[in-house]
N, C-alpha and C positions, 0 to 999 in steps of 0.2 A: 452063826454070823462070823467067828472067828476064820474060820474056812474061807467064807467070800472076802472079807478081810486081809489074810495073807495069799488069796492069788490076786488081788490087785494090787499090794504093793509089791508082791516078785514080777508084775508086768511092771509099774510103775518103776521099777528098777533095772530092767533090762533096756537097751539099747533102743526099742523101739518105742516101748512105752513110753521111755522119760521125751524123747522128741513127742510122743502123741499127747503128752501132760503140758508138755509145753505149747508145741502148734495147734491142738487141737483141742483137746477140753478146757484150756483156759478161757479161748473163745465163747466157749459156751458158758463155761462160769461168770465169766465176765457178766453176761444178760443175766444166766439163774441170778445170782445169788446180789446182782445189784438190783431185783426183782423183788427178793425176799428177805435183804438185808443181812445176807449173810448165815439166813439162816440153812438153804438147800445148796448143796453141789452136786458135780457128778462123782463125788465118790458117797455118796448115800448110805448111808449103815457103816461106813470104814472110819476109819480116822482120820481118813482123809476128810469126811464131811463134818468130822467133831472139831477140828482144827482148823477149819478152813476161815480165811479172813478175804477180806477186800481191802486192800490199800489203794488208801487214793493218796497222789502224790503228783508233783509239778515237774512238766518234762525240764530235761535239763538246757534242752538245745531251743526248743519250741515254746518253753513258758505256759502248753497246756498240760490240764488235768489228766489225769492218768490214772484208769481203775485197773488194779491187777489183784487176778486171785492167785492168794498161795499159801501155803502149808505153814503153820504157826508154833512153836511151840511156848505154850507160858513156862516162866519163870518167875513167881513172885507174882508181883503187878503190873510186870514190864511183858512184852510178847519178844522175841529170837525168831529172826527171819534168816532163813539161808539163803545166799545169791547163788544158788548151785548151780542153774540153767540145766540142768542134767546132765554136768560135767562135760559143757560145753567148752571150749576154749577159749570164749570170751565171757566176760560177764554179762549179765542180762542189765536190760535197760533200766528196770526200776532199781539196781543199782548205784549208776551214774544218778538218777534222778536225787536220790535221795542225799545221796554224799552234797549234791549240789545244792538242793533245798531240803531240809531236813525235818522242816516243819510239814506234817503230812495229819490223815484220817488213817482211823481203822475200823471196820465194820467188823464187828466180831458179834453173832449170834443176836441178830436184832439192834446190837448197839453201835453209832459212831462214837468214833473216840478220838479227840483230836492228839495228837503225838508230834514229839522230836523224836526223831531216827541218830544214831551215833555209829560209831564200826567199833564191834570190841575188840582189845586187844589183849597181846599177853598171856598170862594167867585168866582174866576174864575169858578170854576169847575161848581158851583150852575147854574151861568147866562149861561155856555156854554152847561150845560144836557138842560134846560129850550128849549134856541134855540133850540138843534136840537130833541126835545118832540115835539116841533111846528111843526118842518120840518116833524116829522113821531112820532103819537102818539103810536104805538105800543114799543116804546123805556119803556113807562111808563108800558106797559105791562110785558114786559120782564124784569123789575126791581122788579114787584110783585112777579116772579114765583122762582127767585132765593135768596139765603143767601149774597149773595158776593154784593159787594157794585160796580156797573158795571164801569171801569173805563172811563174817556173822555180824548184823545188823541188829541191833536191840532197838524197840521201839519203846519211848516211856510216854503214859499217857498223862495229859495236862493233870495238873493236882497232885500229882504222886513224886 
C-alpha cells in the first residue's frame, strides 16, 4: 500500500493532478463522503482517505452552505487546513468563506464537529505549514508554483 500511496501523491502533486484533485475528485467526494460521513474518498487506502474531512461552511457572498472535501492534518485537538488550491494563484472559495463566517462543521471519520475556523499566524503559522508539509509534501510544491503566500487555517472544535 505504500507504493499506491506514493504514486498518488506524486500525481496529486504534479500539475495536472492537483487541478484533477481540485476540479474533479472533489466533486465526487463531495457525494462519497457526505454519503458516508466522511468516512470514504477517492483516495482509498492513501492518506488521502485517512485525512480526508468535509467542511461545511457558509458561502461568503451567497449565505449558502457549502460542503468541501479536503486534506486535513491534526494538530492536538484542532485540525490545519491548507488553502493551497494547488498553487493556484487565487485562493480557493472555502477560504474567503470561512475568513468571513468562521463558524463552520467538520466531518471527520463518521463524526460532525461543529468549529471556529482562525488563519494562523506568525510563528504558529510556521510550525502548523511545517506539520502539515509532513502530513503531504506536495503542500511545498504548491507553494513554489504560486506568488500568494498560501494561507493555514486551524479549525478548533466547540468544547476544546
Amino acid at each position: 500500500m505504500k507504493i499506491y500511496d506514493s504514486i498518488i501523491q506524486n500525481f496529486a502533486r504534479s500539475r495536472v493532478g492537483g487541478w484533477m484533485f481540485v476540479n474533479v475528485f472533489n466533486t465526487v467526494d463531495r457525494f462519497v463522503m457526505s454519503k458516508t460521513k466522511a468516512r470514504i474518498s477517492t483516495g482509498i487506502g492513501t492518506r488521502f482517505n485517512k485525512n480526508a474531512v468535509l467542511l461545511g461552511c457558509t458561502g461568503a457572498r451567497s449565505g449558502l452552505k457549502r460542503l468541501v472535501p479536503l486534506l486535513a492534518t491534526p494538530v492536538g485537538n484542532e485540525f490545519v487546513l491548507i488553502a493551497s488550491k494547488a498553487g493556484a494563484p487565487e485562493h480557493p472559495a472555502w477560504y474567503r468563506n470561512l475568513k468571513a463566517n468562521p463558524d463552520c462543521t467538520l466531518t471527520v471519520g463518521g463524526r460532525l464537529l461543529r468549529c471556529t475556523a482562525r488563519e494562523a499566524e506568525g510563528d504558529e503559522r510556521e510550525r502548523l505549514w511545517r506539520s502539515a508539509v509532513e502530513n503531504y509534501v506536495g503542500y511545498a510544491d504548491y507553494q513554489r508554483r504560486t506568488q500568494r503566500r498560501i494561507p493555514v487555517m486551524v479549525l478548533t472544535p466547540e468544547g476544546d
